[in-house]
C-alpha positions in Angstrom: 15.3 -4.8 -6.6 17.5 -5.9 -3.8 15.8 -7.3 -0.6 15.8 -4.7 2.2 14.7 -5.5 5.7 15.3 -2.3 7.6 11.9 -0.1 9.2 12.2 3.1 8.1 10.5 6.1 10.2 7.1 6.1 8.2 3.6 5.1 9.6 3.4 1.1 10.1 0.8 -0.8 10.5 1.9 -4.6 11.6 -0.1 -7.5 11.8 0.2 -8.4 15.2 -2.6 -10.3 17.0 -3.3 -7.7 19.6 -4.2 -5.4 16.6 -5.8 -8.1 14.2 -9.1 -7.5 15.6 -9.6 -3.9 15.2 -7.8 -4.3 11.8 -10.7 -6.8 10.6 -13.3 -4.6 11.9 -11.5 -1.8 10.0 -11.2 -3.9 6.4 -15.0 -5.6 7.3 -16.3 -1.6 6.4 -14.6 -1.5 3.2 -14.5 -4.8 2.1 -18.0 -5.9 2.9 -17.7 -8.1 5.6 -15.0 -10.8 4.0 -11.7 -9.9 4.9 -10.2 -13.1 5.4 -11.3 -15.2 2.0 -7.9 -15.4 0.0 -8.6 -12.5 -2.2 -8.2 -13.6 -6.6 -6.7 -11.5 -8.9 -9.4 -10.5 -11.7 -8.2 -11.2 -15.3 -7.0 -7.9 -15.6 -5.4 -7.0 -12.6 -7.1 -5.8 -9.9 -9.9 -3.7 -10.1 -10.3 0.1 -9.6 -12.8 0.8 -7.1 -15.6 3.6 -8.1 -18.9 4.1 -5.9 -19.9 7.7 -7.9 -19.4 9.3 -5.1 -17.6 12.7 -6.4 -15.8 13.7 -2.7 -14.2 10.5 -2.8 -11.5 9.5 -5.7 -11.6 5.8 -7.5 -9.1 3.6 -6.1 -6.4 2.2 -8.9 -3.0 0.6 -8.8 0.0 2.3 -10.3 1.2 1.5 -13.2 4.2 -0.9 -12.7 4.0 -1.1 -9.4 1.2 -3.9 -8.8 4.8 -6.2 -7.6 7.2 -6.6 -5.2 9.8 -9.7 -6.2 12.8 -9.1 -3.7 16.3 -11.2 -4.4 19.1 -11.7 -2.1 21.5 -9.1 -2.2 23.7 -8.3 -5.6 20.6 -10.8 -7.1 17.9 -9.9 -9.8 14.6 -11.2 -8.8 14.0 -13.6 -11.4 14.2 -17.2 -11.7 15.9 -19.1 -9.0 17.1 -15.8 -7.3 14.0 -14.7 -6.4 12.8 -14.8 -2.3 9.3 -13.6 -2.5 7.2 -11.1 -4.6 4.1 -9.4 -3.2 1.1 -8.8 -5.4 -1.5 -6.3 -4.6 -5.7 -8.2 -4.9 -8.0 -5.9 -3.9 -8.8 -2.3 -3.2 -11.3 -0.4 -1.4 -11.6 3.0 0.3 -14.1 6.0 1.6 -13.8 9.2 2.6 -15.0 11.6 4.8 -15.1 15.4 5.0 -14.5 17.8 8.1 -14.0 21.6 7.4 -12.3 21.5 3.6 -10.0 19.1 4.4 -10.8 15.0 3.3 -9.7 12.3 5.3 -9.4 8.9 3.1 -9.4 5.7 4.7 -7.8 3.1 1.7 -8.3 -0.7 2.8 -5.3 -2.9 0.4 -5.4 -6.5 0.4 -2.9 -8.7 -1.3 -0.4 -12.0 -0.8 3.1 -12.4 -0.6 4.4 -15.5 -2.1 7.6 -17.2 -1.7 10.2 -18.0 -4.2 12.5 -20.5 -5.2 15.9 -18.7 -3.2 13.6 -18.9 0.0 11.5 -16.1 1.5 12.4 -14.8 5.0 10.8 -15.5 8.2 8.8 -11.8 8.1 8.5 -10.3 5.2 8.3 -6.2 5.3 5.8 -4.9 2.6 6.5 -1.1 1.7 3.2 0.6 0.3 2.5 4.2 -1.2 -0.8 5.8 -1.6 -1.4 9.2 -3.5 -4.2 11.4 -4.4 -3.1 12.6 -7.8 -5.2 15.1 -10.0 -5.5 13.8 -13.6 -4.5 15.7 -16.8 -2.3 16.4 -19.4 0.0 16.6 -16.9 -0.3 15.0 -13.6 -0.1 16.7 -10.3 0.4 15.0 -7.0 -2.0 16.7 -4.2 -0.9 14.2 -1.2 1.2 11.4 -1.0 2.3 8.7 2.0 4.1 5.7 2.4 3.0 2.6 4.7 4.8 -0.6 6.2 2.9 -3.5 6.9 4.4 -6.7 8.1 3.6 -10.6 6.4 4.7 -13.5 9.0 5.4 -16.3 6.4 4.6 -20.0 7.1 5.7 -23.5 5.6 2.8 -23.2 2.9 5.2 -20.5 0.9 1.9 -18.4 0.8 0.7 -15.7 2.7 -2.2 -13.0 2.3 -1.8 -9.3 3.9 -4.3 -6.3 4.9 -3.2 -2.6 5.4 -5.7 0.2 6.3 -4.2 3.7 5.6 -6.6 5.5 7.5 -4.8 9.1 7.7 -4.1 10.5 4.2 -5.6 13.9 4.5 -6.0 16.8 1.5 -7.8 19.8 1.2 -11.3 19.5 -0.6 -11.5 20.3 -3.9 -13.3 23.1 -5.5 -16.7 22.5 -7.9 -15.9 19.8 -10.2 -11.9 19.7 -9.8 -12.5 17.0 -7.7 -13.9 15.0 -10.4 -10.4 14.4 -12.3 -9.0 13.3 -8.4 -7.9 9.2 -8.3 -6.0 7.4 -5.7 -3.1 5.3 -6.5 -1.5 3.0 -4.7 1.4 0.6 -5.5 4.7 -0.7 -3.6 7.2 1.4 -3.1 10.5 -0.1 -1.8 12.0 3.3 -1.2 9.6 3.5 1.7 11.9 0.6 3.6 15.2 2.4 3.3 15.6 4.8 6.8 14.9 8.5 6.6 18.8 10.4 6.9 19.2 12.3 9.6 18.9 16.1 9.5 22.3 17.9 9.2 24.0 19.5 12.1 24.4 22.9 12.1 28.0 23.7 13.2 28.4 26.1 16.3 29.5 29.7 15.4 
């Protein structure tokens, strides 16, 4: 993957400090209180989040998109050529339901580490969450992409939070809800700019 730095027109949230408070409160709710301790990754990766509450979908991480690595441009981002790679920790969420429609609220916590080419001064971390109903064959109910924003330091090693807090879908009927998951992974498709829409030409 090539490094891309350009803000595309999806929802962002940044880490600035005039919004780090209300962001910790946000990420205390789902993350019991602790949202600054350097989160570890488990053995396995990280864990998929499941209360047993049937409204509201376990929480898991794509497959094969748990990492970000970013290279300079016309690089691969492996050995030496690599500028930083992102890694998804932790993983919460909760739901809430207001006339047959569900609002999810999906707390993400990972680090961005830098590698040997040299990360940038920001780093722009592209994130996509999906409610996707299980089966034979898969089917994607909602889906939306997120920006959040990692200000790297001189220790090479940096931890982020995003709170997606407006990934709405209708509710479910009986037990079709049961088969529901969330999945969340990077998506660097979510950095490149939306194209505009094309003119229509004057009759």
């Amino acid at each position: 993957m090539v490094a891309a730095a350009v803000a595309g027109g999806l929802a962002c949230l940044t880490a600035a400090p005039a919004s780090a408070q209300s962001l910790t409160d946000r990420f205390k709710s789902l993350f019991g209180g602790k949202p600054d301790e350097p989160a570890g990754v488990a053995p396995g990766g990280p864990e998929a989040q499941d209360t047993g509450d049937l409204t509201c979908p376990p929480v898991t991480v794509r497959a094969g998109a748990a990492t970000y690595a970013v290279a300079p441009p016309g690089k691969q981002p492996v050995g030496n050529d690599l500028r930083f790679q992102a890694t998804i920790t932790k993983m919460a969420r909760e739901c809430s339901v207001n006339g047959g429609v569900i609002t999810a609220r999906i707390g993400i916590q990972g680090r961005v580490i830098a590698g040997p080419a040299g990360a940038p001064p920001s780093v722009q971390v592209p994130i996509r969450v999906a409610v996707v109903q299980g089966g034979v064959s898969e089917k994607t109910i909602a889906t939306k992409a997120y920006q959040t924003t990692v200000n790297m330091t001189e220790t090479g090693s940096e931890p982020f939070t995003l709170v997606a807090e407006d990934l709405t879908y209708p509710a479910p009927p009986g037990a079709v809800g049961d088969s529901y998951i969330f999945y969340i992974g990077f998506d660097p498709q979510a950095l490149k700019p939306e194209r505009p829409a094309p003119r229509k030409k004057k009759q």
